[in-house]
N, C-alpha and C positions, 0 to 999 in steps of 0.2 A: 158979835158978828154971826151971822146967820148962814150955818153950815149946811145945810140940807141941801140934796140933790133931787131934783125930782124924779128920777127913774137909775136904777143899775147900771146901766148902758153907757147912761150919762157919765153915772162919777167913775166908770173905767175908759170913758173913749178917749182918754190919752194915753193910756198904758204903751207905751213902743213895742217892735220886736227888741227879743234879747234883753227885753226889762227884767230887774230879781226884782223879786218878793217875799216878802216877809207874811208868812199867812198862819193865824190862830187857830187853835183846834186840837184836842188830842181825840184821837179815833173818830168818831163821830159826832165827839161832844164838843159844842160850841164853833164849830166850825162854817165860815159866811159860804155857804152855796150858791144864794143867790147873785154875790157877784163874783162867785167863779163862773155858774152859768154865764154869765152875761158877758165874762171877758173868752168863754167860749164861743157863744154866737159874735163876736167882732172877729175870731179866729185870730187871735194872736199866739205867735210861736215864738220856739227860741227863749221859753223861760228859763229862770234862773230861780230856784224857788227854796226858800227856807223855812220849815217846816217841818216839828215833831215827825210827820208820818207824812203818807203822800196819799192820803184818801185809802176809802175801803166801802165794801158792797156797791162797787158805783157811783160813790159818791165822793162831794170833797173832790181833791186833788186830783180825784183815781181820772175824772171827767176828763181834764185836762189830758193828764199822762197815757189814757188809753188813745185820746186824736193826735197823740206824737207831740204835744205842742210844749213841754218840757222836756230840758236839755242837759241840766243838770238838778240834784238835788243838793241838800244841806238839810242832813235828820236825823234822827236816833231810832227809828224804827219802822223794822218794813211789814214783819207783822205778817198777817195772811193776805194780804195783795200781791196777786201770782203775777200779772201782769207787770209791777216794779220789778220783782225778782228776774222775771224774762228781759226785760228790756237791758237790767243792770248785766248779767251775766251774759248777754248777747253780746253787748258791748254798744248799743244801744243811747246808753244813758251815762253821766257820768253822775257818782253818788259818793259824797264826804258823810260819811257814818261820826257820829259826836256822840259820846258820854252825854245821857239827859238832862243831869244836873250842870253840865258846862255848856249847852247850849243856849239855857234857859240866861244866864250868864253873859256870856256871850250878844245876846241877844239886847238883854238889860244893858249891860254896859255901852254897847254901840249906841242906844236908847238918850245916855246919861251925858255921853260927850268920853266915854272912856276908851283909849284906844286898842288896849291891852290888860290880861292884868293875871297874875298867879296863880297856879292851882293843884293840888296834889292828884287830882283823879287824871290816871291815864300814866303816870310816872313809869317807868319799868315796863310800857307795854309799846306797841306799836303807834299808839296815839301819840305818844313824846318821839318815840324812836326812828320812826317814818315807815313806809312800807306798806300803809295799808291799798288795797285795791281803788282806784276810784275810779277809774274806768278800765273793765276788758278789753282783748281784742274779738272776742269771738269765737275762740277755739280753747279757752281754758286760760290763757296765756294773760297777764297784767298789762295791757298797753300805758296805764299811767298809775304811778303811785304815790305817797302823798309824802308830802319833802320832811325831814325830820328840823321837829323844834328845839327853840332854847330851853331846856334845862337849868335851872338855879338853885342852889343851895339857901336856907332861912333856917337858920336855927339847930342846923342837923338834921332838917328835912329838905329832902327834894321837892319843887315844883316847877311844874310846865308851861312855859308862857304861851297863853291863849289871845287871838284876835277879838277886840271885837268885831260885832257884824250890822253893819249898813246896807239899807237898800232901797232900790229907787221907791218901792210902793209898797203900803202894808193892807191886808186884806183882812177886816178881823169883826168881829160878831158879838152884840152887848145885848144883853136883857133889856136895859134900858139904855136910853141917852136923852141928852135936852140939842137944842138947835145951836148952843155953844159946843157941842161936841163933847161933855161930860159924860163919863160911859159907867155903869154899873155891868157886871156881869154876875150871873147866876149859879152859885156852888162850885159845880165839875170846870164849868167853861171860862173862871177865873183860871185858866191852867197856862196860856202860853196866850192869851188875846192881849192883857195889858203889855205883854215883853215885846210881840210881833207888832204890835201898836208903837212903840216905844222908839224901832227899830226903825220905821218906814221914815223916809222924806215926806213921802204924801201918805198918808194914810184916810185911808177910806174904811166906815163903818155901817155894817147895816145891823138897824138895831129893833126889836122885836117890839117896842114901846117908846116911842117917840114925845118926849115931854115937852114944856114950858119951861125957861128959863127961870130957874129957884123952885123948881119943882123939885127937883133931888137936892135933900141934905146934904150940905159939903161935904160932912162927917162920912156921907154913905158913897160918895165918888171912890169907883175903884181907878179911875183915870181921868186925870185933868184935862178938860179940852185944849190944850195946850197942843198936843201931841196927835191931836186928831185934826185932819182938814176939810173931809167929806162927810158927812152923814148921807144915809139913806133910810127910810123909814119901812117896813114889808109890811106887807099887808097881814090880816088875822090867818091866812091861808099860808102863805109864807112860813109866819110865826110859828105855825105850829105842826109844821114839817118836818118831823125829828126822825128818825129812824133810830135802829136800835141794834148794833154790833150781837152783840152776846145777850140772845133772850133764853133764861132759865127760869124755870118753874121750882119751887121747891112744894114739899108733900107733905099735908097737911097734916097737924098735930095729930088729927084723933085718929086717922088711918096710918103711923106711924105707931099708935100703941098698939091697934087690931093684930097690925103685921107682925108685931114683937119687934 
C-alpha cells in the first residue's frame, strides 16, 4: 500500500478541534515541523498534545502553544520555554508533568495494545500519591490536581500503576521511510518518534528521505509500517532545516596549552 501524501496539509486536513496528539522530538531533535506548521496554517485548536517538551526557540510545539491552539499537555519537560511556563502558571494551560522514563512507557505500551502496567518510579512522591498541579487558577492557587493512583505491592516493593497512552493522531519525523511506511530514524531522533508513532490511531510521518519499497533493510527498520498511515516526503530544503538548542564552542588544543 502506497502511503505517501502529496503535501503536509493534506496528511493533516483531518486533524479535528480538540484532537490529542502524540508528537516525536526531544528538544529540537527529530522533531516534524513541517506538519506542525501545516496543522498551524489550517489553525486547529483545542489540542491535546503528548510530548517530551512542547517546542523551544520557536520552534516545534512552541508554534502551536504560542497561537493559544494547545489546551492541555502531557510531558516531562518544560525546559527554557518561558511561554509554557506563563501559560501553565497563569492557569492558561493544563500540563500533566510524567517521570521520562514512564512516559516513554506509557507511550509504548498504549503503542502494543497494553492498557496499564507497573512501575516503581514516582512511588513515595506525588506522582503515586496525587496532588500534583495540572492546571492553576491564576493567582497562585491549584484549580486542578491530579487524582492519586493504585499503589501495589511485588515482592516487598512498591509500584504505581501507570496508564497507558492513546491518541487520535501521531506526528513524528524519520530519516528515512519507503511508501510502505517503514521508518528508520537517525541517532538523537530515535528518542520518542518510534513510541509517539506507536501511540497514534493515525499516524503521520514526514520523512527526510523518501525510498523504494525494499530499499531499507528489514534488519535496519527502526519501525514497521504497520504503525504508520501517512507519509510525507520534504523536500532537500525541508531536510535540512535543523536548528540547534545549545550551540557551544570548545577551545582549541594548542591555545589551551599557551594559556596554561
Amino acid at each position: 500500500m502506497d502511503k505517501v501524501v502529496a503535501t503536509a496539509l493534506d496528511a493533516v486536513s483531518d486533524v479535528p478541534e480538540g484532537a490529542s496528539l502524540a508528537v516525536g522530538g526531544f528538544g529540537l531533535s527529530g522533531v516534524p515541523n513541517v506538519l506542525i506548521q501545516a496543522l498551524f496554517e489550517r489553525g486547529v485548536s483545542g489540542l491535546s498534545v503528548v510530548s517530551n517538551n512542547c517546542g523551544a526557540m520557536e520552534s516545534g510545539l512552541a508554534v502551536l502553544l504560542a497561537a493559544g491552539r494547545i489546551g492541555r499537555v502531557t510531558g516531562s519537560y518544560i525546559g527554557a520555554n518561558k511561554e509554557f511556563a506563563r501559560q501553565y502558571l497563569a492557569g492558561e494551560l493544563e500540563v500533566e508533568m510524567i517521570p521520562q522514563g514512564t512516559l516513554a512507557e506509557r507511550l509504548r505500551a498504549g503503542g502494543a495494545g497494553i492498557p496499564a502496567f507497573y512501575t516503581p518510579a514516582g512511588v513515595g512522591t506525588q506522582v503515586a500519591d496525587g496532588g500534583l498541579p495540572w492546571r492553576y487558577d491564576g493567582s497562585g492557587g491549584v484549580a486542578l490536581a491530579s487524582p492519586p493512583k493504585e499503589v501495589r505491592d511485588f515482592d516487598g516493593t512498591e509500584y504505581v500503576l501507570e496508564r497507558g497512552i492513546r491518541t487520535d493522531f501521531a506526528l513524528v519525523r524519520a530519516a528515512k521511510g519507503d511508501r510502505h511506511g517503514n521508518l528508520v530514524f537517525n541517532k538523537s531522533t530515535r528518542n520518542f518518534n518510534p513510541l509517539a508513532a506507536m501511540a497514534g490511531r493515525v499516524t503521520i510521518a514526514e520523512v527526510e528521505e523518501l525510498v523504494e519499497p525494499g530499499a531499507i533493510d528489514p534488519d535496519a527498520v527502526h519501525l514497521p509500517g504497520i504503525f504508520v498511515q501517512r507519509v510525507v516526503a520534504l523536500t532537500p530544503e525541508q531536510a535540512a532545516d535543523k536548528k540547534i538548542e545549545q550551540r557551544t564552542v570548545s577551545v582549541p588544543a594548542a591555545r589551551r596549552s599557551v594559556n596554561g
